[in-house]
Every structure is written in structure tokens, then in C-alpha cells.
N, C-alpha and C positions, 0 to 999 in steps of 0.2 A: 511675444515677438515671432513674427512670421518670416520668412525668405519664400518668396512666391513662385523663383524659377531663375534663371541668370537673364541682366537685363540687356549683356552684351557681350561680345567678345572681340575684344583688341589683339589684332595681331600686326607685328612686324613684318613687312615685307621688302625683298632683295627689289622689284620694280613696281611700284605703284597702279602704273597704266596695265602694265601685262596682268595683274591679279584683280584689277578693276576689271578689265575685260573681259577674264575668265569667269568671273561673278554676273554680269553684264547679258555677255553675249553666246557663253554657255550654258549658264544655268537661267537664265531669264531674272537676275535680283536688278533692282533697282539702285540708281547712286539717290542718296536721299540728303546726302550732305555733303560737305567741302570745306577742309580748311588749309585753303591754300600757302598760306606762311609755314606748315610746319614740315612737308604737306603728309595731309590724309583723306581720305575721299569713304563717308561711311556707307555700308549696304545693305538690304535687305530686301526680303523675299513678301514681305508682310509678316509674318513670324519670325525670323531669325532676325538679330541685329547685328553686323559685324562692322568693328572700326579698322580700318585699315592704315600703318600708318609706316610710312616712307623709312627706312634705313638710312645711315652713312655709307657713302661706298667703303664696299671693302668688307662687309660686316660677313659674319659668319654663318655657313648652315648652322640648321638645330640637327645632332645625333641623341636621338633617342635611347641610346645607351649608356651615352656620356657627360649630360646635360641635365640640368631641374628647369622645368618649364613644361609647356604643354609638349605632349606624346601625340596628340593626334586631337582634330574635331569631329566629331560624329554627328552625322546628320541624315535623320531616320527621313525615307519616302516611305510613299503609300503604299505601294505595292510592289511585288516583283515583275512587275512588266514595267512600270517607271524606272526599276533599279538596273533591266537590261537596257532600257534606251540613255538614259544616263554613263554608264559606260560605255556604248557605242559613240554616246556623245567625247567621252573622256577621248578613248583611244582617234579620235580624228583632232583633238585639241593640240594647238602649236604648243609647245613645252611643258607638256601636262605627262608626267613619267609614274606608271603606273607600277604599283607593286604588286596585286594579282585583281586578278579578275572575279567576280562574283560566286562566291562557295560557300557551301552550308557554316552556320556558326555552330561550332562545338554538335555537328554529326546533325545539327537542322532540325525545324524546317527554318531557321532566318536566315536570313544570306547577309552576305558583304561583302564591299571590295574597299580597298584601299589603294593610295593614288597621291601622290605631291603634284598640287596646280605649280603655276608656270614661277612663282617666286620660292617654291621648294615648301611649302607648309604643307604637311602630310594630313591629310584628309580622310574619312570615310564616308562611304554610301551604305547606311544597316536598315535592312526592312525585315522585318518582323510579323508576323502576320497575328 
């Protein structure tokens, strides 16, 4: 028995439209699918697949201290010049709250930033070289 790599990842989100967009029209991913009764709208980059998929009002942040669930998504670029135009992209992003800025992983050379897109799912940027 193999497991090959993860075939996707489903995450809940507080607004649909605002974390499609972020996906969209910040990072360049594609919507590749819709299912509007539940709703969820899926996306990808060509390699990554993420399900997106609509809350109840009302529902709650995720604290990563105080919760079981995911702690964060990590999602490695090419290089460190991709990794500072992406956060330049971050920091101009409507409701994109950033936790720090790009700095060495454990004294380097990979860097990282970390960052909650606009529905609060905290996020990373890791390039490694």
C-alpha cells in the first residue's frame, strides 16, 4: 500500500467569495469547480487542490492553542524572490492579517512568512532552497 502525497485539502471558511478571491486574484489559482447547494467553490494552482467550503454564520475562529484541527497550511514557492513578491502581494491584500514577515527558518537559509487570508485560515509561505 502506497499513499502518494495528499490528494486535497478541505478547509472551512468564515466568507466564500472573499477566500475565493484571495486564491483567485492574489495568488493566480484557478476555481476548477462549484457546488453551489452546499456552497463550495474548489481551487488550484495546477498542483495544489483545495476544497473550500462555506460556514454557518456565526461559526468560530480556529486558535491554534486551543483547538485540534489544522495549525496552519504550508505551501513551499520556488524561490526567495517569489517568496518576497508574494508577501508584497500579502501586505496590499484587503483582509489578509499578517503574522510576520519573511525570516530565516531555524537561523536559515529557508525563510517563511506566515499570514491568515481574508476568511482567518492561517497560512504559510516556506522556500527552501
Amino acid at each position: 500500500m502506497a499513499i502518494l502525497g495528499i490528494h486535497h485539502l478541505g478547509l472551512s471558511v468564515r466568507d466564500l467569495d472573499k477566500t475565493t478571491a484571495f486564491f483567485t486574484e492574489c495568488l493566480g489559482w484557478k476555481v476548477v469547480r462549484e457546488v453551489p447547494d452546499y456552497p463550495a467553490k474548489f481551487v488550484s494552482n495546477g498542483s495544489a487542490f483545495f476544497t473550500l467550503w462555506q460556514t454557518d454564520p456565526g461559526a468560530t475562529s480556529f486558535d491554534r492553542r486551543k483547538n485540534l484541527g489544522l495549525h496552519h497550511v504550508a505551501l513551499q514557492v520556488s524561490d526567495e524572490t517569489d517568496l518576497d513578491a508574494l508577501y508584497t502581494k500579502l501586505q496590499a491584500y484587503p483582509g489578509v492579517e499578517i503574522e510576520f514577515s519573511p525570516q530565516p527558518v531555524a537561523g536559515g537559509p529557508a525563510k517563511h512568512c506566515i499570514f491568515r487570508e481574508p476568511s482567518g485560515i492561517r497560512m504559510e509561505f516556506f522556500w527552501a532552497p
